[in-house]
MARSE-430444 format. One record per residue: residue in one letter; y, x, z of N, C-alpha, C, O in turn; residue number from 1. Coordinates in steps of 0.02 Angstrom, whole numbers. Atoms other than C-alpha are relative to their C-alpha. Layout:
N
+-------+--------+--------+--------+--------+--------+--------+--------+--------+--------+--------+--------+--------+-------+
| kemar |    nyy |    nxx |    nzz |   cayy |   caxx |   cazz |    cyy |    cxx |    czz |    oyy |    oxx |    ozz | vexpa |
+-------+--------+--------+--------+--------+--------+--------+--------+--------+--------+--------+--------+--------+-------+
|     a |      Y |      X |      Z |      Y |      X |      Z |      Y |      X |      Z |      Y |      X |      Z |   NUM |
...
+-------+--------+--------+--------+--------+--------+--------+--------+--------+--------+--------+--------+--------+-------+
This chain:
181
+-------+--------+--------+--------+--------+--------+--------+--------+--------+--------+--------+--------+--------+-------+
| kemar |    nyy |    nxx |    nzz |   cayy |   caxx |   cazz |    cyy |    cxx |    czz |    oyy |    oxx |    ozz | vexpa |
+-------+--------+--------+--------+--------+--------+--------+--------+--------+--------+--------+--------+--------+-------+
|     x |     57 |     -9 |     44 |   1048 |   7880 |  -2732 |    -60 |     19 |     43 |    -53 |     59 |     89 |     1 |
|     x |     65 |     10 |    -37 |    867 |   7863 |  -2666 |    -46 |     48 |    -47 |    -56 |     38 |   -107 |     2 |
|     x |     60 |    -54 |     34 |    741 |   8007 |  -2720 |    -89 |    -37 |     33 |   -110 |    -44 |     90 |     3 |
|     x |     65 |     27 |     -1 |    562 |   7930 |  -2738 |    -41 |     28 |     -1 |    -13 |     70 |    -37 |     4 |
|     x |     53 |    -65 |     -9 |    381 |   8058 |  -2720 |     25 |    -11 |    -93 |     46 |     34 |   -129 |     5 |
|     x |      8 |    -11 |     81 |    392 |   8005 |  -2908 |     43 |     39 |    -13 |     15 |     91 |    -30 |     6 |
|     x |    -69 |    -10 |     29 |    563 |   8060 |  -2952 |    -17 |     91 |      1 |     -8 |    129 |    -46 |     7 |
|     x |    -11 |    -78 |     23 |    530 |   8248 |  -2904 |    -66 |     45 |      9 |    -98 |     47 |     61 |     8 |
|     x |     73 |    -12 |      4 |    371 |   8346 |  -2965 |      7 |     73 |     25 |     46 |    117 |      9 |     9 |
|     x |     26 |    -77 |    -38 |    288 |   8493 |  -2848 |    -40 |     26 |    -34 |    -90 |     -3 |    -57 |    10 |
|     x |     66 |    -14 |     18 |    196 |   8586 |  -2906 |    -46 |     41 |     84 |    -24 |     76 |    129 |    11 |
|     x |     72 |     -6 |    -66 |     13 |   8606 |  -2770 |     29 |     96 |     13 |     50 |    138 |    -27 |    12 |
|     x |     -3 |    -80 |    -27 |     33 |   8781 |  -2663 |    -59 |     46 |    -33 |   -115 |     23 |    -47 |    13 |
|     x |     40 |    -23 |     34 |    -51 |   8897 |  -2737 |    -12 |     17 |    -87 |    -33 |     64 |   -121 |    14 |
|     x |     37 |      2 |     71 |    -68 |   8828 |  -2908 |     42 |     70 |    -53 |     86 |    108 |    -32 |    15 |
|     x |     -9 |    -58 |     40 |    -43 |   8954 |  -3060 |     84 |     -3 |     -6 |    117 |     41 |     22 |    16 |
|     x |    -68 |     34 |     17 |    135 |   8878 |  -3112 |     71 |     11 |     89 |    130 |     24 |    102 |    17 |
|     x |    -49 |    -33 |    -65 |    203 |   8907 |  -2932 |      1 |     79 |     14 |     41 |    110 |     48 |    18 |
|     x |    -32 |    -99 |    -23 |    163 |   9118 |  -2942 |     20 |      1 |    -49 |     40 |     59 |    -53 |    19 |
|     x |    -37 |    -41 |     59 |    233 |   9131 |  -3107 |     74 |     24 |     -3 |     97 |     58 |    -49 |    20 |
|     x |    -50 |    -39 |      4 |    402 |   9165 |  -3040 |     -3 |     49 |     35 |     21 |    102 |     15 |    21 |
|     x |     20 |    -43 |    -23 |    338 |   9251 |  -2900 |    -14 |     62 |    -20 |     24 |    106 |      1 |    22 |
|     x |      3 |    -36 |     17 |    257 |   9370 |  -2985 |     36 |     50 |    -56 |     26 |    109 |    -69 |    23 |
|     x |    -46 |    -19 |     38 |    392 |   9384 |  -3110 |     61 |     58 |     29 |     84 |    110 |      4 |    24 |
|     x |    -35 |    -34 |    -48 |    500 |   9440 |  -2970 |    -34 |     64 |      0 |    -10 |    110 |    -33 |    25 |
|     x |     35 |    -61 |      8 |    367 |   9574 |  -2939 |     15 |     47 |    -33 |     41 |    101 |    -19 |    26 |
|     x |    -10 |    -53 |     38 |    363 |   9639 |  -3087 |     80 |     22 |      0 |     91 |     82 |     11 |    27 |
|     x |    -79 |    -23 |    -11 |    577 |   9639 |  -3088 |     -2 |     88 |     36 |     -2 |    146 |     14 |    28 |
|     x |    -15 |    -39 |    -54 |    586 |   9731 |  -2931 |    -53 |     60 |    -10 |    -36 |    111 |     19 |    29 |
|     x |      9 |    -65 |     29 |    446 |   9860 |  -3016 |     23 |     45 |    -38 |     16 |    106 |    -31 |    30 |
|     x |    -28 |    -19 |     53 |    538 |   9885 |  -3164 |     66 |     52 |     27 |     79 |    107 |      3 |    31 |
|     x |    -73 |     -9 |    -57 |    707 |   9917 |  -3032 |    -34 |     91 |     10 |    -18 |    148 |     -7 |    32 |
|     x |     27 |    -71 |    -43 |    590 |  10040 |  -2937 |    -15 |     72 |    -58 |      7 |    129 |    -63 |    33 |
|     x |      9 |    -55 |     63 |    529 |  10136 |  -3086 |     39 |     42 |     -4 |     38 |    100 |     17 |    34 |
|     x |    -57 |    -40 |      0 |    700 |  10164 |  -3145 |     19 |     37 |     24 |     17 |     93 |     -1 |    35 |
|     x |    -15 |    -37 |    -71 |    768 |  10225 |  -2979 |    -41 |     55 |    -35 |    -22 |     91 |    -82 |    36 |
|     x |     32 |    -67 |    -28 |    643 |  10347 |  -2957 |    -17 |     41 |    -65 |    -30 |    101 |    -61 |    37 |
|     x |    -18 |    -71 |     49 |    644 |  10419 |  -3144 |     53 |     29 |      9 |     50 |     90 |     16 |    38 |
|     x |    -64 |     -6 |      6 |    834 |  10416 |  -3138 |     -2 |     64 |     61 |     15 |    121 |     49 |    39 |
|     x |     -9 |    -47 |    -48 |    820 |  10506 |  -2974 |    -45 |     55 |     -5 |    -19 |     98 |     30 |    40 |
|     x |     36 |    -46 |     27 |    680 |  10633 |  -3034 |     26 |     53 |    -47 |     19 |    114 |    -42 |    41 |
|     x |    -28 |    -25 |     39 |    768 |  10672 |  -3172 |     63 |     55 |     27 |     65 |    114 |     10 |    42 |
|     x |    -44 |    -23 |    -37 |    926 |  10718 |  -3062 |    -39 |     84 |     29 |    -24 |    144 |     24 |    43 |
|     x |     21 |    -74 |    -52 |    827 |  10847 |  -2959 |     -9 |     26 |    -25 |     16 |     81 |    -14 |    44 |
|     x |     34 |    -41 |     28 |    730 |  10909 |  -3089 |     69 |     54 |    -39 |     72 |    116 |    -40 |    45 |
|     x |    -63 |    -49 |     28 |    909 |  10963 |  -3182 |     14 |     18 |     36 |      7 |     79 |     32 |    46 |
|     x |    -38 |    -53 |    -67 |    983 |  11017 |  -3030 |    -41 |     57 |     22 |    -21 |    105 |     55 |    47 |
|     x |     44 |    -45 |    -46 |    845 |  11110 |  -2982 |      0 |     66 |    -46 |      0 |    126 |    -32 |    48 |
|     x |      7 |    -55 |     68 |    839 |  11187 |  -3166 |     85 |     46 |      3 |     87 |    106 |    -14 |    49 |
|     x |    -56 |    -34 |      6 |   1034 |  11233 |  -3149 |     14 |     62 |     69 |     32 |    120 |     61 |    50 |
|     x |      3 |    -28 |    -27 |   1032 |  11294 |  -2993 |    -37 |     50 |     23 |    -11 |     82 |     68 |    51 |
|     x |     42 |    -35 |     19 |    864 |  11405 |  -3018 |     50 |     51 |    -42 |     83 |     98 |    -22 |    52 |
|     x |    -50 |    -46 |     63 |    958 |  11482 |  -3174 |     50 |     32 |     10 |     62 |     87 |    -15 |    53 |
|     x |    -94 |    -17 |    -41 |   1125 |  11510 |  -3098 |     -1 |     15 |     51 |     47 |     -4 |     83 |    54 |
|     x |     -9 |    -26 |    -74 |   1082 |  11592 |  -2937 |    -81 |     38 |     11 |    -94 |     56 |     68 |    55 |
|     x |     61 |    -19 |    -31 |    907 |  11657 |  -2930 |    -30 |     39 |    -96 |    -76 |     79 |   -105 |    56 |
|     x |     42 |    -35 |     61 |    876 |  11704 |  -3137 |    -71 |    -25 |    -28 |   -101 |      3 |    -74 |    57 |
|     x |     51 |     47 |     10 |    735 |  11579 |  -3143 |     -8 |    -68 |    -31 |     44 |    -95 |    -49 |    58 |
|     x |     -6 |     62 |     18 |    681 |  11421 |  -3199 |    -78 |    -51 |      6 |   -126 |    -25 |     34 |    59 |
|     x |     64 |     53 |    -16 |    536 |  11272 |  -3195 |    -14 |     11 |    -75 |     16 |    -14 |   -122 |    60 |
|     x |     17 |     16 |     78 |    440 |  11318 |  -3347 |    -16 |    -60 |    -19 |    -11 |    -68 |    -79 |    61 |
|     x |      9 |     68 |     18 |    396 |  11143 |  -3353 |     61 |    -60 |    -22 |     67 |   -110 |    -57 |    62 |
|     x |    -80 |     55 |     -8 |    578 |  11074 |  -3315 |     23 |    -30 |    -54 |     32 |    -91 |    -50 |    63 |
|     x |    -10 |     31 |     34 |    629 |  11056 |  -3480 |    -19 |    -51 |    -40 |     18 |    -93 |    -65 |    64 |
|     x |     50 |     39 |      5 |    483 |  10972 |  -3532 |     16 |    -61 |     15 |     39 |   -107 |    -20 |    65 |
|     x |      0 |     75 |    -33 |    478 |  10841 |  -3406 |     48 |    -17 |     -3 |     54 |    -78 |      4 |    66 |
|     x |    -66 |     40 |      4 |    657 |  10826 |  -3426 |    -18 |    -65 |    -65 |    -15 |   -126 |    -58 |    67 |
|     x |      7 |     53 |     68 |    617 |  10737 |  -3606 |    -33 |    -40 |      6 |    -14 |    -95 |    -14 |    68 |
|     x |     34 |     48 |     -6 |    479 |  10657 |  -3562 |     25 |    -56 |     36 |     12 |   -111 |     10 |    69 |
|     x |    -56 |     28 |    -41 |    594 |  10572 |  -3429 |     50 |    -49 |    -30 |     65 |   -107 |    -18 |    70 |
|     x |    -45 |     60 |     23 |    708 |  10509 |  -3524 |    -24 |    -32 |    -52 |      1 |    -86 |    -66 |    71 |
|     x |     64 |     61 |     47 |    575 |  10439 |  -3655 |     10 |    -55 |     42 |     53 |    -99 |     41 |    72 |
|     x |     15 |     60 |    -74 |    517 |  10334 |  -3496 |     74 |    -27 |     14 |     85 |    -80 |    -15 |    73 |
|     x |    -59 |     12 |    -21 |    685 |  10311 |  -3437 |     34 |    -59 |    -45 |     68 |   -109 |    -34 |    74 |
|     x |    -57 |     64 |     50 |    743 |  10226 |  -3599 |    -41 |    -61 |    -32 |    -19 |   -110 |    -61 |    75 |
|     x |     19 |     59 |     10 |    600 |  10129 |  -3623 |    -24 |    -49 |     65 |    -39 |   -109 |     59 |    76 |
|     x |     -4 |     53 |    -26 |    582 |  10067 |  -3468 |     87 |    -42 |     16 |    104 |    -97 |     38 |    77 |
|     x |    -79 |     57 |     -4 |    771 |  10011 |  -3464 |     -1 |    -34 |    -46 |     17 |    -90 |    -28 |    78 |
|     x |     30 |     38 |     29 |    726 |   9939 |  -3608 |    -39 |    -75 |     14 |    -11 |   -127 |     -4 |    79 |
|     x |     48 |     49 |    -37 |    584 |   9816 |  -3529 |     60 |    -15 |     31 |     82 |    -67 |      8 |    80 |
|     x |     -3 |     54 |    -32 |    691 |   9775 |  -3414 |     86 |    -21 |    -35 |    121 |    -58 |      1 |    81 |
|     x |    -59 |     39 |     43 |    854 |   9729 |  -3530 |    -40 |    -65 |    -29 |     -9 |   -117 |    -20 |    82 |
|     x |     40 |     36 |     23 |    726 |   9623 |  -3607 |    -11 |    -43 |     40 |    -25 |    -97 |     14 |    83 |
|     x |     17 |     39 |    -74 |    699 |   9542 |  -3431 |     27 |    -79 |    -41 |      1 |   -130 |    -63 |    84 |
|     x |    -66 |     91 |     14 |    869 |   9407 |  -3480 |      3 |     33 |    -81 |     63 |     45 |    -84 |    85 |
|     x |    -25 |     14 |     79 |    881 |   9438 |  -3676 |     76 |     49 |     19 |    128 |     17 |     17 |    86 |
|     x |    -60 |    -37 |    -10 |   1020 |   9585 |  -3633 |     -4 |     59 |    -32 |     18 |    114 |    -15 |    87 |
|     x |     -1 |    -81 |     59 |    974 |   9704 |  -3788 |     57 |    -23 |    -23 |     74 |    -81 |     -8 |    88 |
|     x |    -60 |    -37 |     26 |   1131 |   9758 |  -3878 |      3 |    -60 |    -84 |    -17 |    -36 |   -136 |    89 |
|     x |     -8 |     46 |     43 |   1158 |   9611 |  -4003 |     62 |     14 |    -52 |    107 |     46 |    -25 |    90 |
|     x |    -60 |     -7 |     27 |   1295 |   9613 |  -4161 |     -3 |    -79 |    -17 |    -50 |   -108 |    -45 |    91 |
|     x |      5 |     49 |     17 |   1361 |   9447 |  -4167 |     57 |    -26 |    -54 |    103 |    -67 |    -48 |    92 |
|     x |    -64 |     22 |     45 |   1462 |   9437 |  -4317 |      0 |    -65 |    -40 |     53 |    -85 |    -65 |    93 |
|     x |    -26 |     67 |     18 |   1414 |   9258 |  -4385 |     -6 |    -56 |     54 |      2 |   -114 |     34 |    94 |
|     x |      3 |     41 |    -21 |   1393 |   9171 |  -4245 |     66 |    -28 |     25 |     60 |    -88 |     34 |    95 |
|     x |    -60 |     38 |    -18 |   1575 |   9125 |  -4190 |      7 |    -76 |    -73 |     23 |   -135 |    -65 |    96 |
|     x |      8 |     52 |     38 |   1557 |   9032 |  -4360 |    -77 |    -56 |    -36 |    -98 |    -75 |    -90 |    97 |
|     x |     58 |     29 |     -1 |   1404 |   8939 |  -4322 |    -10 |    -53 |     38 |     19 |    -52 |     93 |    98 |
|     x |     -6 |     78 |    -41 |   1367 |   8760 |  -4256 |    -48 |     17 |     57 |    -74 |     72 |     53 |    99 |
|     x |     46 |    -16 |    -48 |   1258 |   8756 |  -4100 |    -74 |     -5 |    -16 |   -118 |     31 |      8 |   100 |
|     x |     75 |     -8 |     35 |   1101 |   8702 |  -4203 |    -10 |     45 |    -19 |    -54 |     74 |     13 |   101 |
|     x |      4 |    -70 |     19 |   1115 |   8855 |  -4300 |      7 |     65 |     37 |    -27 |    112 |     17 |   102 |
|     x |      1 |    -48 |    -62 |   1155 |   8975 |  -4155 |    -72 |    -17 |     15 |   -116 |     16 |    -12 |   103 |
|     x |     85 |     -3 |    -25 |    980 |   8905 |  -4067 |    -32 |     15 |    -49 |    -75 |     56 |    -31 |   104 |
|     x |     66 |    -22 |     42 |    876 |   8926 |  -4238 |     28 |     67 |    -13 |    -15 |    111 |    -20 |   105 |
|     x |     13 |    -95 |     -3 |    945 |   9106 |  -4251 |    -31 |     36 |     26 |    -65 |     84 |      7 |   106 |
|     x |     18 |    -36 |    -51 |    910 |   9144 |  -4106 |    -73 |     17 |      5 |    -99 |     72 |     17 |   107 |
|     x |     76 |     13 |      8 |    733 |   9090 |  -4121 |    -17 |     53 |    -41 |    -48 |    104 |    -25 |   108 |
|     x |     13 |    -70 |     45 |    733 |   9193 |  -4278 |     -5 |     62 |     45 |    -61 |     72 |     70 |   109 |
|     x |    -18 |    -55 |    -30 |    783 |   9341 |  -4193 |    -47 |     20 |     36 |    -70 |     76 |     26 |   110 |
|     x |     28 |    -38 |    -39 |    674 |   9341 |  -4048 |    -71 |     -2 |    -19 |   -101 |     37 |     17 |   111 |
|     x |     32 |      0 |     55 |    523 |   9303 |  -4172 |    -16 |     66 |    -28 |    -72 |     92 |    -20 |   112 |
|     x |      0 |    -36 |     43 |    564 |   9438 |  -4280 |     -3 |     81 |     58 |    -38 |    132 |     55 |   113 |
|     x |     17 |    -53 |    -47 |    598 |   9551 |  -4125 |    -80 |     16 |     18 |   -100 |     73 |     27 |   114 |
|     x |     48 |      3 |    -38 |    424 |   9500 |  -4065 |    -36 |     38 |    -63 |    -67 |     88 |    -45 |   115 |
|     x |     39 |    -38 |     69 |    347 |   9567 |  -4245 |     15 |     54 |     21 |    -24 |     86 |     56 |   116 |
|     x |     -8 |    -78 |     10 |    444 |   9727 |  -4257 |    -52 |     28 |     76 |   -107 |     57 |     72 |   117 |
|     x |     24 |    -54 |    -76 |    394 |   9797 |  -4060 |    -85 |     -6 |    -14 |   -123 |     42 |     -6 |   118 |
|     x |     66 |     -3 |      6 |    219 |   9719 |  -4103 |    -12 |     44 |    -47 |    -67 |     71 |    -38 |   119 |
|     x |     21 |    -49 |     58 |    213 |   9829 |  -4251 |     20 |     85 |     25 |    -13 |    133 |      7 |   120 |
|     x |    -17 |    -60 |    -27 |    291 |   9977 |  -4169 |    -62 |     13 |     56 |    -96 |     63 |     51 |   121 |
|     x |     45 |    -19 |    -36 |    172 |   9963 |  -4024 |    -85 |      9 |      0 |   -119 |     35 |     44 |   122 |
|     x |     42 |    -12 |     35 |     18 |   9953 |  -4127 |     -4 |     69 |    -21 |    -47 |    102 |     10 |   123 |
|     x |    -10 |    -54 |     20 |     56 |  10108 |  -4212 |     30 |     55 |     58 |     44 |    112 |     38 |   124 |
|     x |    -25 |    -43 |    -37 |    118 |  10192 |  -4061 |    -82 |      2 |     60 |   -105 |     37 |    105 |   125 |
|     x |     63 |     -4 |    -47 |    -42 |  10150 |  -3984 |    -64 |     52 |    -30 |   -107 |     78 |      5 |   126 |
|     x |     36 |    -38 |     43 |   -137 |  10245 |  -4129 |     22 |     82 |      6 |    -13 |    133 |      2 |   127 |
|     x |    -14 |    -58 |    -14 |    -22 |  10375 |  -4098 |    -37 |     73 |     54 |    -52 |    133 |     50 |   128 |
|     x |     -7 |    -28 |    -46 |    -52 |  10396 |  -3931 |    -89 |      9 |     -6 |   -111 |     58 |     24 |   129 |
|     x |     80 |    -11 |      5 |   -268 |  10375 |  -3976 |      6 |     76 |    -41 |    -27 |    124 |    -20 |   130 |
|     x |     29 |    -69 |     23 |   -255 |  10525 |  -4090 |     20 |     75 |     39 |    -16 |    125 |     33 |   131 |
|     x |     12 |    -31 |    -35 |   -172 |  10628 |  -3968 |    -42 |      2 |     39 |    -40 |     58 |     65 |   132 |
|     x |     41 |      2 |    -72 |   -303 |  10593 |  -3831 |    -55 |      5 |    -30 |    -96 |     17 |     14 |   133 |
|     x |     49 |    -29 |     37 |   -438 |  10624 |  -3955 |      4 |     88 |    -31 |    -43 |    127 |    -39 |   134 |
|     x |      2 |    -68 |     20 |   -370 |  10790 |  -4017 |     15 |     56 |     90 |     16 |    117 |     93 |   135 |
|     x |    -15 |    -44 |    -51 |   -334 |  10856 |  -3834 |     53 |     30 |     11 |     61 |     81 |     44 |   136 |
|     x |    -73 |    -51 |     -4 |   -156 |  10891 |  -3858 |     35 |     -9 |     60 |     35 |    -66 |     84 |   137 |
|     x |    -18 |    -11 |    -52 |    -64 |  10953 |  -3706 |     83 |      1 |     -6 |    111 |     39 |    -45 |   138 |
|     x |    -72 |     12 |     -9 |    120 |  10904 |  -3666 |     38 |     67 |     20 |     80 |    101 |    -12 |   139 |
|     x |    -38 |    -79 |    -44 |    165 |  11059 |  -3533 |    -63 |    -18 |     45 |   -107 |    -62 |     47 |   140 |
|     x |     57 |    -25 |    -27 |     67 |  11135 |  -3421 |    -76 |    -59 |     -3 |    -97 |    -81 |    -56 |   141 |
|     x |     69 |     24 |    -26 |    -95 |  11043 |  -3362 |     23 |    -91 |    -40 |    -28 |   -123 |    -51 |   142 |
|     x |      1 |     60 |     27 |    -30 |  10869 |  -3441 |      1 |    -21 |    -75 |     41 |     -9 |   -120 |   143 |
|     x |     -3 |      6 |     55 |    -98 |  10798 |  -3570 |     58 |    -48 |    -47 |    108 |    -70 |    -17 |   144 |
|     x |    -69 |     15 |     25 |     20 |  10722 |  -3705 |     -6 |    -93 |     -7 |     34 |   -138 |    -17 |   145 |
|     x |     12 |     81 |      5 |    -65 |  10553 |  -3707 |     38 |    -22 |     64 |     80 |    -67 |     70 |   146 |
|     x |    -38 |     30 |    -84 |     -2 |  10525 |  -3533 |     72 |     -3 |    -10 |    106 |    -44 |     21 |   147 |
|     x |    -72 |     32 |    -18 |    169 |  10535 |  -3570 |     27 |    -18 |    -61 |     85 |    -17 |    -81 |   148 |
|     x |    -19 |     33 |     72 |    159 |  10466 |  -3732 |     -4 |    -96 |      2 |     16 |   -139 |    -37 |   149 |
|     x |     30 |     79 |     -2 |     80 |  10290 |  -3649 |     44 |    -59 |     13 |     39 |   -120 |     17 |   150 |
|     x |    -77 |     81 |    -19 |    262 |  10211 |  -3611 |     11 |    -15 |    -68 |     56 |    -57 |    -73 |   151 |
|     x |    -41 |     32 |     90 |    292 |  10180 |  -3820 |    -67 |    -41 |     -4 |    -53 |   -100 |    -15 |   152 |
|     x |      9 |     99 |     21 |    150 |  10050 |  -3840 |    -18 |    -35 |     54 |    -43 |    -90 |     43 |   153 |
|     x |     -7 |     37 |    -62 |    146 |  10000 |  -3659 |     66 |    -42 |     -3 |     67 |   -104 |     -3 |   154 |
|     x |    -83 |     -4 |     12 |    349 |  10003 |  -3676 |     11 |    -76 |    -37 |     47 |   -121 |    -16 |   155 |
|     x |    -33 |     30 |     67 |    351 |   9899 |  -3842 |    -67 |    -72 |     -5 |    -60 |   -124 |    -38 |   156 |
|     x |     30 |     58 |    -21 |    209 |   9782 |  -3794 |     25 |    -39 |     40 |     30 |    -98 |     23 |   157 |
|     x |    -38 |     40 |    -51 |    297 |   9727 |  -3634 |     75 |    -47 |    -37 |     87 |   -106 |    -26 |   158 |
|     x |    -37 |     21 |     36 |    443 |   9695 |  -3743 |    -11 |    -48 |    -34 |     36 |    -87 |    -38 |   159 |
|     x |     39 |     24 |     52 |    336 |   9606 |  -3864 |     -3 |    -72 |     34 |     19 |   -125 |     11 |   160 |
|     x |     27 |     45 |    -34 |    277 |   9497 |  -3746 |     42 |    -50 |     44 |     24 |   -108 |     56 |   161 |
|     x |    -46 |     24 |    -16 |    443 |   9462 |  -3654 |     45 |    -41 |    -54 |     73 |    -93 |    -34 |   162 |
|     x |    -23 |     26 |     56 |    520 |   9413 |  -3830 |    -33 |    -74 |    -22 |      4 |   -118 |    -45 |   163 |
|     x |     34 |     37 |      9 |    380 |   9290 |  -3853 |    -14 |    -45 |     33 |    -50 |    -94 |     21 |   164 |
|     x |     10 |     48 |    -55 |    397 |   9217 |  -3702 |     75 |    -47 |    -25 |     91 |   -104 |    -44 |   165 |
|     x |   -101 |     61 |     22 |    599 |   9165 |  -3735 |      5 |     -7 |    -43 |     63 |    -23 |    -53 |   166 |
|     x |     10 |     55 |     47 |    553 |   9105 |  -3894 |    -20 |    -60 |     -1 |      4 |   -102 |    -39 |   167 |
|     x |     41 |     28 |    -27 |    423 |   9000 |  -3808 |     37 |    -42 |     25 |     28 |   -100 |      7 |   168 |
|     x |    -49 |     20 |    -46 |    562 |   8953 |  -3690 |     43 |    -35 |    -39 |     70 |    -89 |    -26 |   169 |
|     x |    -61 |     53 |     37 |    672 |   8906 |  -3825 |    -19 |    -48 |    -32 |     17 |    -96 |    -43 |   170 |
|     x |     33 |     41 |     36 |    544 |   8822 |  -3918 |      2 |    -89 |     55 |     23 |   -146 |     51 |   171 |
|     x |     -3 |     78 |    -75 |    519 |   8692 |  -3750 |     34 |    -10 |    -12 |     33 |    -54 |    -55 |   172 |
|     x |    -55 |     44 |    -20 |    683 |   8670 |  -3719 |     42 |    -35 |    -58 |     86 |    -78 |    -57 |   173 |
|     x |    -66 |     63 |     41 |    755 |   8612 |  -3876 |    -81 |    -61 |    -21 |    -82 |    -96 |    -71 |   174 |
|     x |     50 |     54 |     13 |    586 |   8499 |  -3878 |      8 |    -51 |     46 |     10 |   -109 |     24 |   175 |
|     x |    -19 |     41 |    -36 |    618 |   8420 |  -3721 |     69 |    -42 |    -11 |     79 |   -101 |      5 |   176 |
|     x |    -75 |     39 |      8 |    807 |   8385 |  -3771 |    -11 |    -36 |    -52 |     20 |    -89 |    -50 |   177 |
|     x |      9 |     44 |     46 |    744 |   8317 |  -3932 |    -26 |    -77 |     31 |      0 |   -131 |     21 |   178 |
|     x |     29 |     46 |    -39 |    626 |   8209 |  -3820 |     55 |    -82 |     25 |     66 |   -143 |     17 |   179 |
|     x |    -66 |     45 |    -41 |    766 |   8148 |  -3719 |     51 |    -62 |    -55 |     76 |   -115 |    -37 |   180 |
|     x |    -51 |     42 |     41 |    869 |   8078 |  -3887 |    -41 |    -69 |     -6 |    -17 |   -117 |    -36 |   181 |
+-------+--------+--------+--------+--------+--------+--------+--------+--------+--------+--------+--------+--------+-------+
């Protein structure tokens, strides 16, 4: 078999369509880093709180604090990045009895309907986070509460937006296979 310039399409260096995995990667390997370094924050900050308490009679007045805020962040950015491959927590109780047409238009449904709810959650979480940062409310010490309130419609936008994409995705591909018949 003979491959012809026609037969296989480049896309030009540079062009937009060649960084879009690139930067996809990016973001991945931010999402990665994030984690890490709450996950590992979190660690010290308890250790630091147990071992303060249990040997010295002290503690991080803040510790418990940031502990929560922590795992806010923590669970929405694991979140984002479950969302990466479509690897939220699914119940699939009719699909074993479902044809493959109907599996793909569920699915569609689904990530559709996902893309509503988070958009509606992150709307309202964005209002949230405006009326704290208008009233001046303070989390723990010196931080205000908007700041660690900004991962729920950051969080649920990214989500939003990842959902909308692999709908997008599914939308193409059963267009091209239609194509093909």
């Amino acid at each position: 078999m003979r491959l012809h310039q026609t037969d296989i399409e480049i896309e030009p260096r540079g062009s937009a369509m060649g960084r879009i995995p690139r930067v996809l990667r990016v973001l991945s390997l931010a999402e990665d880093a994030v984690l890490v370094a709450l996950l590992a924050s979190m660690i010290l900050v308890a250790a630091a709180q147990i071992l303060l308490r249990n040997f010295f009679d002290l503690g991080l007045a803040w510790g418990d604090q940031a502990l929560r805020v922590m795992v806010l962040w923590l669970g929405l950015v694991g979140a984002i990045a479950a969302s990466r491959d479509n690897k939220h927590i699914s119940i699939e109780v009719l699909s074993p009895f479902m044809s493959q047409r109907a599996k793909v238009v569920s699915q569609r449904i689904v990530a559709l309907f996902t893309v509503l709810v988070c958009a509606v959650i992150a709307f309202y979480a964005g209002r949230f986070v405006y009326l704290d940062y208008r009233m001046g409310t303070m989390a723990f010490g010196d931080l205000p509460a908007w700041i660690s309130e900004l991962i729920l419609p950051v969080g649920f936008s990214l989500i939003a937006l990842r959902y909308l994409c692999l709908a997008a995705e599914q939308f193409k591909k059963s267009r091209t296979k239609e194509g093909r018949r």
